[in-house]
Structures are given as C-alpha cells and as structure tokens.
N, C-alpha and C positions, 0 to 999 in steps of 0.2 A: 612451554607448557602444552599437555595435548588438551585441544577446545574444543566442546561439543556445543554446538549452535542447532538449536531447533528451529525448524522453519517450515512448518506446516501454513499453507493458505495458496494463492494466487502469485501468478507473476510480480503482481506490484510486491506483495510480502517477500518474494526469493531475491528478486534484484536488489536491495536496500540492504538484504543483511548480507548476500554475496560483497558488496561493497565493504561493508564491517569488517566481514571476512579477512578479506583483500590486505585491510591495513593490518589485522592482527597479525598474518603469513609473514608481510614483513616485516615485521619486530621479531621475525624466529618462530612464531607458536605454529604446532600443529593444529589444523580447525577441519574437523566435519561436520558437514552442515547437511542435517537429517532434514527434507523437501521431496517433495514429490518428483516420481522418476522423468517427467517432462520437463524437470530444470535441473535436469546434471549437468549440462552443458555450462548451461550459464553459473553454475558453481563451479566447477571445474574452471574455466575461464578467470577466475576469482584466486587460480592458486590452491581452493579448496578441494577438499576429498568430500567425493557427494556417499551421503546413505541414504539411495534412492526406496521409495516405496512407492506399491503400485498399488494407487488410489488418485481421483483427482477431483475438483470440486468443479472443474468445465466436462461437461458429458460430450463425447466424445460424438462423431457421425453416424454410429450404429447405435449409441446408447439413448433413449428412450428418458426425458428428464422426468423427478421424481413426480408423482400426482399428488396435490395438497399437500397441505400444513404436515400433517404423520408422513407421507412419504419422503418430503422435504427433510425433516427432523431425521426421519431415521438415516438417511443416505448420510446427512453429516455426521451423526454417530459414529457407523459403520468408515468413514474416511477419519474422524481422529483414532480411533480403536486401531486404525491398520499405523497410521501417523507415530503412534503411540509405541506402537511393539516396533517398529523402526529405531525409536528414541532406546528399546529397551536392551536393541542388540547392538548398537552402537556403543553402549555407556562403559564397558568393561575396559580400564586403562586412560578414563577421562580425570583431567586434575582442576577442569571448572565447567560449570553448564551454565549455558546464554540460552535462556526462555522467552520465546514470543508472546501473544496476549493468548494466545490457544492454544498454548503446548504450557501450563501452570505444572505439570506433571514431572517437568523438567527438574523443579527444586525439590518435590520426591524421588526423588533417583538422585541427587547430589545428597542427600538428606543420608540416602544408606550406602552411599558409596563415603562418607565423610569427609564431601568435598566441598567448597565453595560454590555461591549461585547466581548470578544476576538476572534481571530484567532487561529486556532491550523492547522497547514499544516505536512504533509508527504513530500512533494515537495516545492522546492524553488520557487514561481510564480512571489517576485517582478521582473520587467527588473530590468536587470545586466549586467557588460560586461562580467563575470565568465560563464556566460551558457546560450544557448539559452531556449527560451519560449519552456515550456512542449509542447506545442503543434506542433514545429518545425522538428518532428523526428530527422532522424540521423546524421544531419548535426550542429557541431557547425560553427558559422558564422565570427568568431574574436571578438573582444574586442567592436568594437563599431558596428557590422552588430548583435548581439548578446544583448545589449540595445536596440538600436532602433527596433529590429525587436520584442522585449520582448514590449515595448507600442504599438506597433502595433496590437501586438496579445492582449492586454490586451482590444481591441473596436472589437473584432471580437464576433457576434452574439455567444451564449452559448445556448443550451438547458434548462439551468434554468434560463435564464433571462423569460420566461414567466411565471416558477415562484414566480418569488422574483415581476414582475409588480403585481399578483395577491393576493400575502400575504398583497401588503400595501395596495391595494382597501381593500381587509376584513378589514381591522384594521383600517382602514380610515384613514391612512394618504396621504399626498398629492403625486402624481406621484412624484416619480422622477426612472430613469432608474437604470438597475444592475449596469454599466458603470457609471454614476454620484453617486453612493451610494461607489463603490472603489475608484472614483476620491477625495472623501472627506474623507475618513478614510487615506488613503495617507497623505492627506494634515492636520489631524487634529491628526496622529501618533495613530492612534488605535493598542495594542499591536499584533503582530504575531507570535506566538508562535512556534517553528519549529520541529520538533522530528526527530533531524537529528544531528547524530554526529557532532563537528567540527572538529573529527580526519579523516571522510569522506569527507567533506563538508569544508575546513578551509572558516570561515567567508570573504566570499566578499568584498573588502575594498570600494565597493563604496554604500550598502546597510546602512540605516539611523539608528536612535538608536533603534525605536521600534520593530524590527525584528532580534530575539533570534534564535542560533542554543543550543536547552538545550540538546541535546542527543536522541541517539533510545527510544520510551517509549514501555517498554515490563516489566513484572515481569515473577518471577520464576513459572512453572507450576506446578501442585502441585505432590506430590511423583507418580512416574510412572512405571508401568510394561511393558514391551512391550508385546502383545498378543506372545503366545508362537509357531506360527507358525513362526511371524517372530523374534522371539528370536534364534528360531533355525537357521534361513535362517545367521542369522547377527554374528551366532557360526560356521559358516559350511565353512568358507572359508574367504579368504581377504576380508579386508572393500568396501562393494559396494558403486556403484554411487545412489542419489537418484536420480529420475525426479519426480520435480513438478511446472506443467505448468500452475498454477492460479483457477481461478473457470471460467472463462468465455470457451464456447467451442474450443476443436483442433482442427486446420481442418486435415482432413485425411492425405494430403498430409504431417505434420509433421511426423502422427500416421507412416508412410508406411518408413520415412527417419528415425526413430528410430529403428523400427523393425531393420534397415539392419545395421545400426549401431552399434546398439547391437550384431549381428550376426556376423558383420565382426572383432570386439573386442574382443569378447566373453568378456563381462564386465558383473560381476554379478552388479545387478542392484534392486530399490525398486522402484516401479512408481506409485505414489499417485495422486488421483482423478478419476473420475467416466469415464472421455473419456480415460485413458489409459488401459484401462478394457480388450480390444481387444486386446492390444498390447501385454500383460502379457501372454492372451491365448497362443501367437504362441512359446512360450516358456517353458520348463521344470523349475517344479519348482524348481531345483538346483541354478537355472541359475537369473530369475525374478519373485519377487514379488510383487502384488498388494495389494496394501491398501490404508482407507480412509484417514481423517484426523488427523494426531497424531500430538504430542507436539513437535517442531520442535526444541525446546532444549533440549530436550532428545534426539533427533533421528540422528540429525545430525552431532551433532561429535561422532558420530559412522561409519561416511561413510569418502569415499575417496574423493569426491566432489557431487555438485549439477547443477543439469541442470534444468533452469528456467528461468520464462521472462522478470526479472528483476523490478519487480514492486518492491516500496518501501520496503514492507513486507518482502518479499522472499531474498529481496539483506541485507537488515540486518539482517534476520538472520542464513543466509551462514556465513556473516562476524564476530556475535557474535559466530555463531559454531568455528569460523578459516578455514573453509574448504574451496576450490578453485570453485571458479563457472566457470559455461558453461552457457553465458546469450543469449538467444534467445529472444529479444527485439520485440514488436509487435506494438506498438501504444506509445503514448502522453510521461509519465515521465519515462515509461519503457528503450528506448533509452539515455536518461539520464543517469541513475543509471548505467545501462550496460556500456556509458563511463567512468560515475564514477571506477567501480571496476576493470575494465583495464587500468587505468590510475594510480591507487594504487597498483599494479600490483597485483591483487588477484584475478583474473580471464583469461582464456583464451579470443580471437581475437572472438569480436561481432561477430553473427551470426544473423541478420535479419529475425525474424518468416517468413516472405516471402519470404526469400533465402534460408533458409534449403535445403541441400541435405544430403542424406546415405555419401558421403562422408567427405564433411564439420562437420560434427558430429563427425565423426569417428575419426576424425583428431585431434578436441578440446576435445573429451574423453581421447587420446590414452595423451595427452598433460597434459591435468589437473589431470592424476591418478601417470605421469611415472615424469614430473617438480619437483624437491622439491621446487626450486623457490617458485611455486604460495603458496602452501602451508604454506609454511615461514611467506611470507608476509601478507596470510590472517591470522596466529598466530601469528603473530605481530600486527596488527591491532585488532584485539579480545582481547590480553593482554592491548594495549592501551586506551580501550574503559570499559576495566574490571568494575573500582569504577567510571563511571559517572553512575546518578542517572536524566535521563532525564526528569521525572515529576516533580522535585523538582522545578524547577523556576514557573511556573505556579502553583505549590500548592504555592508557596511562595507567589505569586501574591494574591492570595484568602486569604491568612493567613490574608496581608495587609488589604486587603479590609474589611475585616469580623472584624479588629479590634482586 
C-alpha cells in the first residue's frame, strides 16, 4: 500500500514516526512521510521517501525569532499552511493517511480521496480523568477537573485549524470546522494509534476501544562509533551527565543556571545542540563536551543521567537508556511526561524551564548522579519495556487492510 505519514513538528515528532516508518517499509508498504526539509535525512534513513517543506519551527542563525503572542501565533500558522500544501501535493496515489496531532487535515484529504485514515499520537489528547489536556501545563486538576477541562481544551482555537478550513476549500469539500471533523472521528471510533508504552502510560480505564497504547516506536540505529574526541572524553573519567534541551531555542537565562551548575558540581557533562555551544566554551575540555546530534541509544547508557525538557522523544529515550532524568519542562506535553517520569520514580523533582536556577539544578544533578533509587527504577522500566515492538499493531492494522 502506498502510505502517507504526516509529520509536521520537531525532531522529537520526525524520529518517532520515521521509526513507524521503518517497520511499515518492511512489511512491503510505500511510505512518504511529509516533515520538514531539515529531516529528509533522517527519513530517508528510515527506508522512507521524504516530502520535504521549507518551513521550520527552530529559527534558524540569521532568522530573527517571532516578537509576542501575534507574532508567535502567526509564524506557527504560516509553518502549518506551508506543512499543509506539502500534505496537499503529496496525497495524489495515496491508499491511507497517518495523521500526527497537527496535521488533523490529514483525514480531510483521505475523506476526498475515499481512503482510509488513522491517528498516530506521541501524546495522550483524548479528555481523561488520568491527566490533564497537553495544553494545561503543570497543573494536574483531579479525576473529573482533568476530563472536563480536557473537552474544553479540545474547542480552544489551534493554529492549524486554518489549515485544515483551507485544505477542504482546495479539495472542495464542504466546510465543516477542525472541531466538528474531531467531534466525528470520536463519535464514529476512527482508530488512535499511541506510541506510548503502557509500562509508562497504564491504559486509562475510561478511554474507548479505538485508542491503542502499542509502545515507544523507535528502531535500533545502525552500528556506531562515537567521534573520537568524545570517545575519549566518555574514557577519561566517571560516566557524565548529558544535556539535551530539544531543537527549539534556550533562553540564556537556563544557558547562565547550567553554567553555575555545572561549576558548583563539577559534573563532567556532554551538552548537545547548537545553543549550548557557549556553555561548553566556559569550560575545559576535561570537564564538558559539545556536540551535535548523535544516536541517543548509543549514547545514553553510557552516561550517569540526562537533563531535558521532557518532550515525548527525549523522556523515552532516557527511559529505554534506564538512565535517571533531570526534566526541565517548558510548554504543552512537555509538563506531562515530566510528571510522568517522577511519578515512576525515574526522574528527579520537575524543574519548570521558567523556574531554573544554578541552584535548583545543582541540587537535581547532585541527586540523579549520587540516588541509586532513580537509576534502579529507570532499569527497571527499560527491562520492562525491552520485547514490546510498538509499530506492530498499526503495521497489523495495514496488514488487515491490504488483505
């Protein structure tokens, strides 16, 4: 079957379904997976055909990030709109569409091509009473302030509700809103496919039958060396911390509360991505190294813990490393996951990207390196998570379908 996978967001969103990918390739199906053109590779890599678009939600060294709330909102319009007409030239010769949480527009384009559609989530979105709506930050609300407030959020204006209004003008089918297009896949059990342990996540007892937790989806990366500067760095002393704080920018004030943390520790440390570049400088390289992107299952159970923001991506795979995290939460399911992994006990006491200080840091280092606790618990949870194979129910699905 030929597969059309949307996959509009960040790195963490591309790697997860490039893995999906992966397993779908081998069962036979064609899969292009519409991502922005900074992660062709890593789709490509995956066996997939990329349908790159040039938009991106990390502002690049010459781009200028957006000012306030309107220029914030618009910039993410203007990136699903480009996102969106990617999905639109892609769709011609597709026999199913795989929709992320920000590409809904997906099952308007199966809807007029008269194809099949699914869900495929990172995050839990229907209300529950198990946790409040991604967009609630850090507050869980109880059993029933935590449903209700999860339908509430579910009618709150989105950035791609304009558009999923303008994919079904192109396609000429009749208006109906992003909000009335979820109101009916609810009610008509369209499947949701989850990529979310239930050793993380135990199933919500009040969630309906079409919403699957089938597991983290990730495969093995493929044989790796580590660059020998940090082979040596990762020979030369006890197992450091990494830090890696996502792809979207740091603001300084974390950049300045690591520095000191690091310094009041003296924690050797690997701090990956392009804004910790400064932080690395004020340091001798015995001590901290920088680097890009590496395979985060190779990398990570080599270290003592990790320090991150808790997005889907980064929180599984701490916990398939076993290693103890440090989550510095900043926005929407980020907050989430960070309860999640202190609640399994496999992480230290949330830290709030907006509350960071040099000491608070210093405190949850000195905590997740010297605990054997966390560490226990997060290699307990990695051995319990060992033989699940989280693409398999969705390739199952296909298998069905395909006959």
């Amino acid at each position: 079957m030929r597969v059309l996978m949307l996959s509009p967001g960040t790195r963490g969103d591309v790697v997860p379904a490039a893995a999906l990918g992966a397993g779908l390739v081998a069962d036979g199906h064609e899969v292009t997976v519409v991502a922005g053109r900074e992660y062709a590779s890593v789709v490509s890599a995956a066996g997939c055909t990329p349908a790159p678009f040039d938009a991106s939600l990390v502002p690049g060294p010459d781009t200028p990030p957006p000012r306030g709330i309107r220029g914030h909102l618009a910039a993410l319009r203007a990136y699903m709109d480009t996102a969106a007409d990617a999905a639109l030239a892609a769709a011609p010769g597709t026999d199913v569409v795989i929709a992320n949480v920000i590409s809904p527009y997906g099952h308007d384009i199966a809807e007029s091509l008269g194809i099949p559609s699914f869900d495929a989530f990172l995050q839990p979105w229907h209300p529950s009473r198990a946790y409040p709506p991604m967009i609630a930050g850090v507050r869980d609300l109880g059993p029933w302030g935590n449903r209700w407030a999860g339908f509430l959020a579910a009618g709150v204006p989105t950035p791609y509700d304009p558009a999923c209004d303008r994919v079904r003008a192109v396609l000429g089918l009749p208006p109906r809103s992003r909000r009335a297009g979820q109101r009916r896949r609810r009610r008509t059990g369209v499947p949701v496919h989850h990529g979310i342990s239930p050793v993380v996540l135990p199933r919500p007892g009040d969630w309906p039958p079409h919403l699957s937790l089938d597991g983290f989806w990730w495969r093995p990366e493929p044989e790796w060396n580590p660059p020998a500067r940090l082979a040596a760095f990762l020979g030369a002393g006890p197992p450091p911390i990494v830090v890696s704080l996502g792809s979207l920018p740091t603001d300084a004030t974390v950049g300045r509360a690591l520095t000191e943390a690091l310094r009041a520790t003296r924690t050797r440390a690997i701090l990956q991505g392009g804004d910790l570049r400064d932080v690395a400088a004020e340091f001798d390289d015995s001590q901290v190294v920088h680097v890009g992107h590496l395979p985060h299952d190779r990398l990570l159970p080599e270290t003592a813990a990790v320090v991150h923001h808790a997005g889907a991506g980064m929180a599984s795979a701490a916990l398939r490393a076993g290693v103890p995290s440090i989550p510095l939460p900043e926005h929407t399911d980020q907050h989430f996951w960070a309860r999640r992994l202190h609640a399994l006990g496999a992480a230290t006491t949330p830290v709030p990207m907006q509350r960071v200080t040099a000491a608070a840091l210093a405190g949850a280092v000195t905590a997740a390196v010297t605990e054997p606790r966390l560490r226990e618990r997060a290699s307990a949870i990695r051995d319990a998570m060992a033989h699940e194979d989280g693409t398999e129910p969705l390739r199952a699905r296909l298998r069905r379908l395909a006959g």
